[in-house]
VEXDREN-2710 file (C-alpha; in Angstrom, 1 decimal):
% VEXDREN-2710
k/r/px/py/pz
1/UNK/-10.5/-23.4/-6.0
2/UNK/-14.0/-24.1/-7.0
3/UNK/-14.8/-24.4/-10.8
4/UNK/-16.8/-20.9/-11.0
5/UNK/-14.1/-19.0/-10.3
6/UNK/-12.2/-20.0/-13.8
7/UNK/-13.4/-17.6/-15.8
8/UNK/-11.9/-15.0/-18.2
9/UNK/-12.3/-11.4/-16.5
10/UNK/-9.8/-9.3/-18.1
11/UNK/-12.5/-6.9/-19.8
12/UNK/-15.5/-7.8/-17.4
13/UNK/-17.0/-4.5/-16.2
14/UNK/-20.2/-3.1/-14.8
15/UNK/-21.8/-0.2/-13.3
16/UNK/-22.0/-1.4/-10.0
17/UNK/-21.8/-4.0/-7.5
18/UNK/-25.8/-4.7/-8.1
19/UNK/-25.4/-5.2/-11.6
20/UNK/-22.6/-7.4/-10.9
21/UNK/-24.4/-9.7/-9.1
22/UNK/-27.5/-9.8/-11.1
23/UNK/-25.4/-10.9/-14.1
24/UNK/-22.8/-13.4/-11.7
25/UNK/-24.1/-14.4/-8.7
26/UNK/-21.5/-14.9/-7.6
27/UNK/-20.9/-17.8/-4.6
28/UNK/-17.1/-16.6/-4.6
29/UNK/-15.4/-13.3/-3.3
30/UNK/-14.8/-10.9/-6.5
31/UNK/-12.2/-8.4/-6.5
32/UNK/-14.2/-5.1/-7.8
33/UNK/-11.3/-2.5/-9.1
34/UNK/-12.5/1.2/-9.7
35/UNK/-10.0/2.7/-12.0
36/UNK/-11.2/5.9/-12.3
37/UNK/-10.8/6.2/-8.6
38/UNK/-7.2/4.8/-8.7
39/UNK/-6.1/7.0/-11.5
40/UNK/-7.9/10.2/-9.6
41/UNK/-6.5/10.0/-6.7
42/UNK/-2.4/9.2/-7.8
43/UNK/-3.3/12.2/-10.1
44/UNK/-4.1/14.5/-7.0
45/UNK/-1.0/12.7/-5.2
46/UNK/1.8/13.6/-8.2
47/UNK/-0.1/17.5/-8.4
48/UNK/0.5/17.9/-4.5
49/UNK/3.3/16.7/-3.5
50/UNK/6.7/18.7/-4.4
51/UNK/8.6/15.7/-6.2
52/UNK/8.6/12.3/-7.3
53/UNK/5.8/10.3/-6.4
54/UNK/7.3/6.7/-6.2
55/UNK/4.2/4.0/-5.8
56/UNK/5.5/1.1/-3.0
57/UNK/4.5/-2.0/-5.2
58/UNK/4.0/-3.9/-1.5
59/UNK/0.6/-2.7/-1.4
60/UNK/-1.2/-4.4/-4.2
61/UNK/1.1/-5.8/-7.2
62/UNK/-1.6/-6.5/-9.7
63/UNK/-0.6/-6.0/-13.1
64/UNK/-3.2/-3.8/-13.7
65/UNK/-2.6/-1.5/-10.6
66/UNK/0.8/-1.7/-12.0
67/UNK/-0.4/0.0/-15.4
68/UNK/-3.5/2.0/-13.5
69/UNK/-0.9/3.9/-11.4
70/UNK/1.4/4.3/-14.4
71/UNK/-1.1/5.7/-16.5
72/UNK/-1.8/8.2/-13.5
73/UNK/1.7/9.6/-13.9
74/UNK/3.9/7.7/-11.6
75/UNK/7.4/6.4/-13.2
76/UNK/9.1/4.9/-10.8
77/UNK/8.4/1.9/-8.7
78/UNK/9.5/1.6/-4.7
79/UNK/10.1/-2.6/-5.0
80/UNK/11.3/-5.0/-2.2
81/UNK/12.2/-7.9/-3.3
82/UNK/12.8/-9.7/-7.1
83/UNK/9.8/-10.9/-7.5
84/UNK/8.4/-7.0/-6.9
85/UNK/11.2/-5.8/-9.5
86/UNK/10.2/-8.4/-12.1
87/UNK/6.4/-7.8/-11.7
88/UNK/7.7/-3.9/-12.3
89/UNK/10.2/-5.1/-15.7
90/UNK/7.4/-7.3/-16.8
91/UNK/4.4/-4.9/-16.8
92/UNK/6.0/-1.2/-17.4
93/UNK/9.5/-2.3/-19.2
94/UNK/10.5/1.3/-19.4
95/UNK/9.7/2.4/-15.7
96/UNK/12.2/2.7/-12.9
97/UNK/12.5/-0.1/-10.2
98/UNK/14.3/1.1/-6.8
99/UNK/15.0/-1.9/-4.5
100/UNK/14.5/0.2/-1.1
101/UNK/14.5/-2.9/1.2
102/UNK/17.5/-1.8/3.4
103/UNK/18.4/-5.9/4.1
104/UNK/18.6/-8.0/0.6
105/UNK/20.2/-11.4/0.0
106/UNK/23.7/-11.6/-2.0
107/UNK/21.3/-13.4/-4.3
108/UNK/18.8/-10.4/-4.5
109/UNK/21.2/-8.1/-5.2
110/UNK/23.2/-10.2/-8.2
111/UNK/19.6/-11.0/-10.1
112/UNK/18.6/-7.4/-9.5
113/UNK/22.2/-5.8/-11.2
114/UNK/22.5/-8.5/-13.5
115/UNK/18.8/-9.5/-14.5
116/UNK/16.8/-6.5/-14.2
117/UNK/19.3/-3.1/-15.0
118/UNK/18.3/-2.0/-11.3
119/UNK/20.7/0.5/-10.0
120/UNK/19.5/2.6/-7.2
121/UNK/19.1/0.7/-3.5
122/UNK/18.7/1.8/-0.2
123/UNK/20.8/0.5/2.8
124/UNK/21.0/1.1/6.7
125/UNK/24.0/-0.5/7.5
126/UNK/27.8/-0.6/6.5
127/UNK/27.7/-4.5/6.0
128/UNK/24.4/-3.9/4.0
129/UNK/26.7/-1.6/1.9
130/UNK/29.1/-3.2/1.8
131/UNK/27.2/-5.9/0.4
132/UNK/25.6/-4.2/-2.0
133/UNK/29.4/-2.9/-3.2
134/UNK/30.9/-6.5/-3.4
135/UNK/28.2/-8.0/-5.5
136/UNK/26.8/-5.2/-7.8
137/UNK/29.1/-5.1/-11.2
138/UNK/28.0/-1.6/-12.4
139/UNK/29.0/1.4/-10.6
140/UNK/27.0/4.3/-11.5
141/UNK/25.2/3.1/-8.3
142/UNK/22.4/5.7/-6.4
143/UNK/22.4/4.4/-3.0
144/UNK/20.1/5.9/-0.2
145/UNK/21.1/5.3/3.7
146/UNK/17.8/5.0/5.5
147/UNK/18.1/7.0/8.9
148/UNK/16.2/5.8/12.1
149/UNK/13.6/8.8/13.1
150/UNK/11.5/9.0/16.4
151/UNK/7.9/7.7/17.1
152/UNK/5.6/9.0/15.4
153/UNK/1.5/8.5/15.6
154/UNK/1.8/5.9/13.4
155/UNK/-0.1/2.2/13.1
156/UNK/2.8/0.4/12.3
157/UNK/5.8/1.7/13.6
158/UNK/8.9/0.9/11.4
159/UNK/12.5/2.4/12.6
160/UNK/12.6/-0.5/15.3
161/UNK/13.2/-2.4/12.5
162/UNK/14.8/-0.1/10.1
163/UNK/17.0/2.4/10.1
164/UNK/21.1/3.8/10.9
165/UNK/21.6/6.2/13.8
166/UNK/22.7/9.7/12.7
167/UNK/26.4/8.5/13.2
168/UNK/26.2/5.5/11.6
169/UNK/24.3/7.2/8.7
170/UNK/27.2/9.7/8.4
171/UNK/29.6/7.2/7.9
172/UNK/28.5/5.0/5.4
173/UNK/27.2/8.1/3.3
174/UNK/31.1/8.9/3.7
175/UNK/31.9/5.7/2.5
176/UNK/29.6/6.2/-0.8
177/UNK/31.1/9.3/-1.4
178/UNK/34.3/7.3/-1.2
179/UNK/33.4/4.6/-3.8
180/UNK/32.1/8.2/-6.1
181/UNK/28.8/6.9/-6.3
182/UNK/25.4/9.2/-6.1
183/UNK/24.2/9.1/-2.0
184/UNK/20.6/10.0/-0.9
185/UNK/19.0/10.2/2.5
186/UNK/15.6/8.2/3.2
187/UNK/13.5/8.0/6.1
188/UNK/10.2/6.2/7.1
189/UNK/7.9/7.8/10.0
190/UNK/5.4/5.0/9.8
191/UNK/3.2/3.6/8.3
192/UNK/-0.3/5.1/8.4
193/UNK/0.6/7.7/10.4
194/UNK/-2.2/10.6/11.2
195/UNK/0.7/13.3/13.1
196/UNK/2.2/15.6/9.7
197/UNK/4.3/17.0/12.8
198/UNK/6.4/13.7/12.1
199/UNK/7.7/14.4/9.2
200/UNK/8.9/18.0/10.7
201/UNK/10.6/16.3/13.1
202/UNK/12.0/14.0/10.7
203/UNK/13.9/16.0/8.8
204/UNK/15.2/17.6/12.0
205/UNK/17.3/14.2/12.3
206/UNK/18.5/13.7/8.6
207/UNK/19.5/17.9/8.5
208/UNK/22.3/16.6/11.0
209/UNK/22.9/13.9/8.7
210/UNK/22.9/16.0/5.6
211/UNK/25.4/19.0/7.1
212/UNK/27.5/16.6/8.4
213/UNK/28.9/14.0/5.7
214/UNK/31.4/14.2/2.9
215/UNK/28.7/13.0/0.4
216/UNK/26.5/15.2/-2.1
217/UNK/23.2/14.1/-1.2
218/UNK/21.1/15.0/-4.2
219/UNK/18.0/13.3/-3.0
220/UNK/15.7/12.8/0.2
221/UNK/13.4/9.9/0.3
222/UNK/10.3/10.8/3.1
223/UNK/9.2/7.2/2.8
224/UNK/5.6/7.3/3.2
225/UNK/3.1/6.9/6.3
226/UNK/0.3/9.4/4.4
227/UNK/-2.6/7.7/6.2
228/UNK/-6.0/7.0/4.5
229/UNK/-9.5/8.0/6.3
230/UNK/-10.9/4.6/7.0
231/UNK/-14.6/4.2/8.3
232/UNK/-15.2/6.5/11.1
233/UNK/-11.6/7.7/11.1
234/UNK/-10.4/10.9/10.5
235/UNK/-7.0/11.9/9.2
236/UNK/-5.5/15.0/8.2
237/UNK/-5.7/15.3/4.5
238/UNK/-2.2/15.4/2.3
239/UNK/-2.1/19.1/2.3
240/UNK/-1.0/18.9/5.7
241/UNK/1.5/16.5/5.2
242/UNK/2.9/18.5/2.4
243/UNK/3.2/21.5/4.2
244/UNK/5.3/19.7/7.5
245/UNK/7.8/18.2/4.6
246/UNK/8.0/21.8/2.9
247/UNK/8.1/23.6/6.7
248/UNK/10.6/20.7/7.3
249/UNK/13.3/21.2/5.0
250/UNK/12.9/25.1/4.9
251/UNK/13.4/25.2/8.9
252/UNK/16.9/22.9/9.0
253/UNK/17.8/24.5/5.7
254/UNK/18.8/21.8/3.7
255/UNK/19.0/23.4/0.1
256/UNK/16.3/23.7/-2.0
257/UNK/17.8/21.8/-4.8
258/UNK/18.3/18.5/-3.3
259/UNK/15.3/16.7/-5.0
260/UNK/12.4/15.2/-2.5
261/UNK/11.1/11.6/-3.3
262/UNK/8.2/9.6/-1.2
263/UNK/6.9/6.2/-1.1
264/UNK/3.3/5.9/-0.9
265/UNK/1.5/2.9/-1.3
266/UNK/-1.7/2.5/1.1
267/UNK/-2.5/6.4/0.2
268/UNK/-2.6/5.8/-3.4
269/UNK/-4.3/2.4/-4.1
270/UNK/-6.4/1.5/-0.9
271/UNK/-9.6/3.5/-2.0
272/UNK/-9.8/1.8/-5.3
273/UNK/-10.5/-1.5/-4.8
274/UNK/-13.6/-3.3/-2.9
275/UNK/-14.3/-6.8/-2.1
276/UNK/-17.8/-8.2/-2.6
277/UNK/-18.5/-11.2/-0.4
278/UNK/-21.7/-13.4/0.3
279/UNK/-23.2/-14.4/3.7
280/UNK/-22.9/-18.1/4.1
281/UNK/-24.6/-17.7/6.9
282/UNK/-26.3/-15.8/10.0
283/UNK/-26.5/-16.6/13.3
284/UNK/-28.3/-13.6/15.2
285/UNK/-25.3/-10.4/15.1
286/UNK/-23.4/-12.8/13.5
287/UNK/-22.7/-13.5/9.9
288/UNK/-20.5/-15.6/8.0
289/UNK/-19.1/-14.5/4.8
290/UNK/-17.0/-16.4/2.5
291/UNK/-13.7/-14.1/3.1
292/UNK/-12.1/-12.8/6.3
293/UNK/-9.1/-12.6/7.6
294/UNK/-6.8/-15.2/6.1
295/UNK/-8.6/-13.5/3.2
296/UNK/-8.6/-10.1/1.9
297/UNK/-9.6/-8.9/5.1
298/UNK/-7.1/-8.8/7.6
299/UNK/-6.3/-5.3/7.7
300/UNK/-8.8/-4.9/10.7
301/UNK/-7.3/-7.1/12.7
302/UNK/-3.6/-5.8/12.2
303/UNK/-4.1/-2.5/12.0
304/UNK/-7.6/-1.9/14.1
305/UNK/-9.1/-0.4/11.9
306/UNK/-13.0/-0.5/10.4
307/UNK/-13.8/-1.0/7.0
308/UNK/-16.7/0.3/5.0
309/UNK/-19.2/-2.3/3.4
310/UNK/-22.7/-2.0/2.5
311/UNK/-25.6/-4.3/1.3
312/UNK/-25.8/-5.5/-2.2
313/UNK/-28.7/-7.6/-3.7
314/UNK/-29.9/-8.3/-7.3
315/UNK/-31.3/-5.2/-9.2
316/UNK/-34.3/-7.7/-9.7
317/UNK/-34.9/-8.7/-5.6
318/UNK/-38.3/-7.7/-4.6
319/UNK/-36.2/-7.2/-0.7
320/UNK/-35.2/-3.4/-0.5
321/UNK/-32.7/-2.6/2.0
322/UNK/-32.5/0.9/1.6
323/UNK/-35.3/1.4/4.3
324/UNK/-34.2/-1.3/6.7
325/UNK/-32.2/0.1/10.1
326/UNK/-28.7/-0.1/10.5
327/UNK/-27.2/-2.6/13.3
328/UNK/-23.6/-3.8/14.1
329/UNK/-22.9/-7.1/13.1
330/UNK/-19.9/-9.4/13.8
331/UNK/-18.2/-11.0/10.9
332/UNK/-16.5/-14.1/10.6
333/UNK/-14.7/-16.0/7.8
334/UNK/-15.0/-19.1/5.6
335/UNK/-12.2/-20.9/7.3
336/UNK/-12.6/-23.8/10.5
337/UNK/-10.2/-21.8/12.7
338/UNK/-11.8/-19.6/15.4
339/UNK/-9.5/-16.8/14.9
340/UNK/-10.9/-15.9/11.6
341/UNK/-13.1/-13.3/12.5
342/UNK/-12.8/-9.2/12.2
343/UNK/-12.1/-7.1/15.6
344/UNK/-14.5/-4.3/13.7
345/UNK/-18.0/-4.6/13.3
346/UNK/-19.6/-4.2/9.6
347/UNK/-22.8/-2.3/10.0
348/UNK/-25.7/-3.3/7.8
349/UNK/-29.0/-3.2/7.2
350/UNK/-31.1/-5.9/10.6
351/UNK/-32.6/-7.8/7.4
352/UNK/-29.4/-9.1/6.0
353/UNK/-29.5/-13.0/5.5
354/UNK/-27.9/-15.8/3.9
355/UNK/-27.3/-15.4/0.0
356/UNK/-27.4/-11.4/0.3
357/UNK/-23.5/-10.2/-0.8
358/UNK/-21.6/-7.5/0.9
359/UNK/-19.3/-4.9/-0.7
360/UNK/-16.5/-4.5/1.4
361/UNK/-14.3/-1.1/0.9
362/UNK/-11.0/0.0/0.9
363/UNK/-9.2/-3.6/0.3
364/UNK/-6.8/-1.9/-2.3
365/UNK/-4.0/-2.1/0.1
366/UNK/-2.3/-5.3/1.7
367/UNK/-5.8/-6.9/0.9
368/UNK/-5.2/-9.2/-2.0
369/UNK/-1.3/-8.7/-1.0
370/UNK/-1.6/-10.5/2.6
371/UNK/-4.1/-12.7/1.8
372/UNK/-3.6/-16.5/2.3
373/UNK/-5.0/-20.1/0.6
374/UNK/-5.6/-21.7/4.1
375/UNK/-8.1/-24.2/4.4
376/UNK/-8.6/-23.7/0.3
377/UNK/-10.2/-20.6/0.5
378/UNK/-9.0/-18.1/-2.3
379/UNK/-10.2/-16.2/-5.3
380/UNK/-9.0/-14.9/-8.5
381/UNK/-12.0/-13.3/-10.0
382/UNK/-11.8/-9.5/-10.4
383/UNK/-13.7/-7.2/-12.3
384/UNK/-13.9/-3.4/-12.9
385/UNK/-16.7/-1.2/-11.7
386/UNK/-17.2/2.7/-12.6
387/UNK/-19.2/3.5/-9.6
388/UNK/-18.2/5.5/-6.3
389/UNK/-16.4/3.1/-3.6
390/UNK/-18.4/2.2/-0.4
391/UNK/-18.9/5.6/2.0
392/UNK/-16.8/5.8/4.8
393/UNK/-19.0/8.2/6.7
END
């Protein structure tokens, strides 16, 4: 890591990306966090959706998301693994942590019920369960049983992975009702899925489920999969979603007072937090930034989708791009491997050139989480604007 990036940012904010880089300069990628966007939209998220908003730390587990999303309103913490939990304990000591990965380590589970108070887990499985029964010491366990549901329109597709048939769901609720332990349902349709129609038909599959075993299910978890309008996308906005889980449950009947959790993570966090980069380098249509994707910028390539980014210079350059035409250009990364380059165009002002930056949007999710050190290309700086994020129009 290069020696300008060791510097104390904790209370660093500006206006805007310009008036970053006229103070900076910076020759490094800068994480650029917009609370008030962060806080804005989990507040809109808790007043819409009928029950417990639970954020999935995957998506970013900054300590200050952490506390940005608590301050929102949010209480309770979807985590996957100890190191999730004890980022949860360490930062927000009185929230709740739920380890919802349906496959944890005999390990996992001891540290999590012995180190960290957690008591609510999700399985898919019997052996997970009974796992998860032979290691835990408390028993005033909550334990959901995740339940496989169709395909959905989603970008990542997840019940290949995860997820008990109805029958198999049936049984090992039975056997938590057994053991006299509290039993929930959960279900995942996707990640960034754009059909609400999913979650209709979701709850088609767990009403069999619910009717059918011995357990008092007190809680449905619908996962997540609310999908965020990226650059030239358009998604249905959450009302819609809302409405298929309300429809949902009213049409199979399950009763109104079985509580409704969900999961989100992408939804919540992935609008508040831009990347500012600068051009190493152009060759034509091409330019070469100093992040890509072993960076904070691999969502394009995994999930095909386009991010928003837009010029930034020095409030003091005499070169104005606000007049310049628009063109596509290809971007590639700082590393020496040829895959590191985006599937997505950015589109930018034709003048762009070496030294200029570029404020990349929507990195809030799986940006700084998936990001890599290859070939010694990193960054830690991050710093707080109060701005609007890049448009995605």
């Amino acid at each position: 890591m290069v020696d300008d990036q060791d510097i104390e940012t904790d209370s660093i904010r500006f206006s805007d990306a310009a008036a970053l880089v006229t103070t900076l300069k910076p020759s490094y990628p800068v994480y650029c966090f917009r609370p008030h966007k962060i806080r804005a939209v989990v507040q809109h998220f808790i007043e819409t959706f009928p029950g417990k908003v639970v954020y999935a730390v995957k998506c970013n587990i900054e300590p200050r998301m952490l506390s940005w999303v608590s301050e929102a309103g949010v209480t309770a913490f979807d985590t996957a693994s100890l190191t999730e939990i004890a980022a949860v304990r360490k930062q927000l000591p009185d929230a709740d942590a739920l380890f919802m990965h349906p496959v944890k380590s005999r390990a996992s589970i001891l540290a999590a019920d012995q180190v960290y108070d957690v008591s609510t887990y999700c399985v898919d499985s019997m052996a997970e369960l009974e796992k998860v029964l032979q290691v835990a010491k408390r028993r005033d366990l909550k334990i959901f049983v995740r339940v496989a549901t169709p395909r959905s329109k989603a970008t990542f597709e997840l019940s290949a992975k995860f997820g008990a048939t109805q029958t198999e769901a049936i049984e090992i609720l039975d056997r938590v009702a057994k053991e006299r332990m509290q039993a929930g349902i959960a279900f995942h349709i996707g990640s960034q899925c754009i059909n609400p129609r999913a979650f209709r038909t979701a709850f088609a599959v767990i009403s069999d489920v619910w009717r059918a075993t011995k357990a008092e299910v007190r809680e449905i978890d619908v996962g997540s999969g609310f999908p965020v309008a990226y650059a030239g996308q358009s998604v249905p906005p959450l009302e819609d979603f809302v409405k298929e889980i309300v429809e949902g449950r009213r049409e199979t009947g399950i009763d109104e007072d079985v509580a409704l959790l969900c999961e989100p993570g992408r939804a919540l966090v992935a609008d508040g937090c831009s990347m500012l980069c600068q051009v190493y380098l152009r060759k034509g249509n091409k330019l070469y930034l100093n992040d890509g994707l072993y960076g904070n910028l691999s969502e394009p390539y995994w999930a095909r989708i386009r991010l928003p980014a837009r010029l930034i210079r020095a409030k003091n350059e005499i070169h104005k791009t606000n007049n310049a035409p628009l063109q596509d250009f290809t971007i590639f990364g700082p590393t020496c491997d040829g895959n590191d380059f985006l599937p997505t165009p950015f589109r930018l002002p034709h003048d762009v050139r070496e030294g200029d930056w570029i404020e990349v949007g929507q990195i809030g999710a799986y940006g700084a989480a998936l990001s890599t050190k290859f070939n010694g290309f990193f960054t830690n700086v991050q710093v707080e604007l109060s701005d609007e994020p890049p448009p995605t129009g």
